[in-house]
N, C-alpha and C positions, 0 to 999 in steps of 0.2 A: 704793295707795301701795307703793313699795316699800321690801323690808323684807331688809336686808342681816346676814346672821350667817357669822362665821369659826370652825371647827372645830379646835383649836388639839391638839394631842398634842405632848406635853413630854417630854423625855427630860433626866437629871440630868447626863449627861457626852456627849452626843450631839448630830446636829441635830435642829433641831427641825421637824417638821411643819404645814404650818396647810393647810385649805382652806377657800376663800372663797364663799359661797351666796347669791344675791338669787333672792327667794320661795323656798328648797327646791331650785334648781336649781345644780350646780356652775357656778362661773364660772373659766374655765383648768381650769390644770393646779397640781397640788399646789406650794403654797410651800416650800421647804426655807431653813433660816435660823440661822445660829448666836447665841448670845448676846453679840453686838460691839455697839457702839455703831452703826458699817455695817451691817450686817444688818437691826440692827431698827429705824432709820431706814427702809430700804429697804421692810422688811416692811408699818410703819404704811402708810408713801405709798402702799404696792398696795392696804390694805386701803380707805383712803377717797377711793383716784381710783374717778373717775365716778360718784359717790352724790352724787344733788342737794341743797343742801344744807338740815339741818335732819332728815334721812332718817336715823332711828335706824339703829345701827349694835351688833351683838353678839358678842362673842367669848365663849365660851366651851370652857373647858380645866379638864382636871384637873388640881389642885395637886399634881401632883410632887414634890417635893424643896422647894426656895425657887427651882427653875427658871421658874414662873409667875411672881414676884414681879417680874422686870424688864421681861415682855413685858407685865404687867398695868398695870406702870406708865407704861411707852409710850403703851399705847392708850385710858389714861384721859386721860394730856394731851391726847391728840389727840380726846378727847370722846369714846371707845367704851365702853360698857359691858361689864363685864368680870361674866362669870358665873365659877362655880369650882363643878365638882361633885365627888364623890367618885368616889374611883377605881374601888372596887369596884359603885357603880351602873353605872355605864362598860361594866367589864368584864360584869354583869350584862346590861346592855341589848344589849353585843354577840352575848351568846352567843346570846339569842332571834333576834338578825336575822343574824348573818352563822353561824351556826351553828360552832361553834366555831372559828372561822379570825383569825386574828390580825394586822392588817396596819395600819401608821400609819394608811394612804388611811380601813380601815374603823373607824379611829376620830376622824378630822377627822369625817366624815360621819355616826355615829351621836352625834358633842358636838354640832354643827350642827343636826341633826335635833330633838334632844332639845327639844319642851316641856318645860321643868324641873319644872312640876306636876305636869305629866301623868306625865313618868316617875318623880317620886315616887310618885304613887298607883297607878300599874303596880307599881314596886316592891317597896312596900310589900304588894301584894296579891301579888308573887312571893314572898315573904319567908314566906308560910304557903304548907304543901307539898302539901296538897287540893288547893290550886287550879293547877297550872301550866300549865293547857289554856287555862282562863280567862284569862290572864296574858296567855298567847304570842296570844289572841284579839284582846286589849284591843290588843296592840303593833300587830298584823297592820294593825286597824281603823285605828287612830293615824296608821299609814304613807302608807295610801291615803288618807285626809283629805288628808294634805299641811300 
């Protein structure tokens, strides 16, 4: 079955970022989108053309500002579920996979990626400083799962 998740990075006075995943793989190219009424019309329709219907559907973005607030409510009419994680997990999970490098694209893709359990309990096991071998082991494993 497939299984469709959107990568969403927010920005408070900026555009916004989203990339869009069925199984783990990107589909396109990165959405760019302001907070207009046009935009995020346009944005929802990208998000749920060609998904059969019934075909769960996931966004998930960091709560920003209240710049989540309108695109979360978009895509809940339109039946997506809306994740929200914290920013500093975010930033944390980036650092292990893209190694310090900062870029919208790598964070549609590591929000997208994110099992939300799973990168709580990586997290959390990042969070004590013995272990950061284990951590970056747990993520690596995680990755290649898919």
């Amino acid at each position: 079955m497939l299984r469709r998740t959107v990568g969403i990075d927010l920005a408070i006075s900026a555009v916004q970022v989203a990339q869009i995943f069925d199984d783990g793989r990107p589909v396109g190219k990165a959405i760019r989108f302001r907070l207009t009424a046009a935009d995020l019309r346009a944005f929802v329709a990208r998000v749920v053309d060609g998904v059969p219907s019934g075909t769960p559907i996931e966004a998930v973005m960091e709560p920003t500002g209240m710049a989540w607030f309108p695109i979360a409510t978009w895509l809940q009419r339109a039946g997506v579920k809306v994740i929200r994680v914290k920013g500093q997990r975010v930033k944390a999970l980036r650092k292990y996979l893209s190694e310090h490098t900062k870029s919208d694209a790598a964070d549609t893709h590591v929000l997208d990626t994110a099992d939300v359990g799973a990168v709580e309990r990586v997290l959390r096991s990042a969070a004590r400083p013995q272990d950061p071998a284990r951590c970056a082991r747990a993520i690596r494993r995680r990755a290649r799962r898919g």
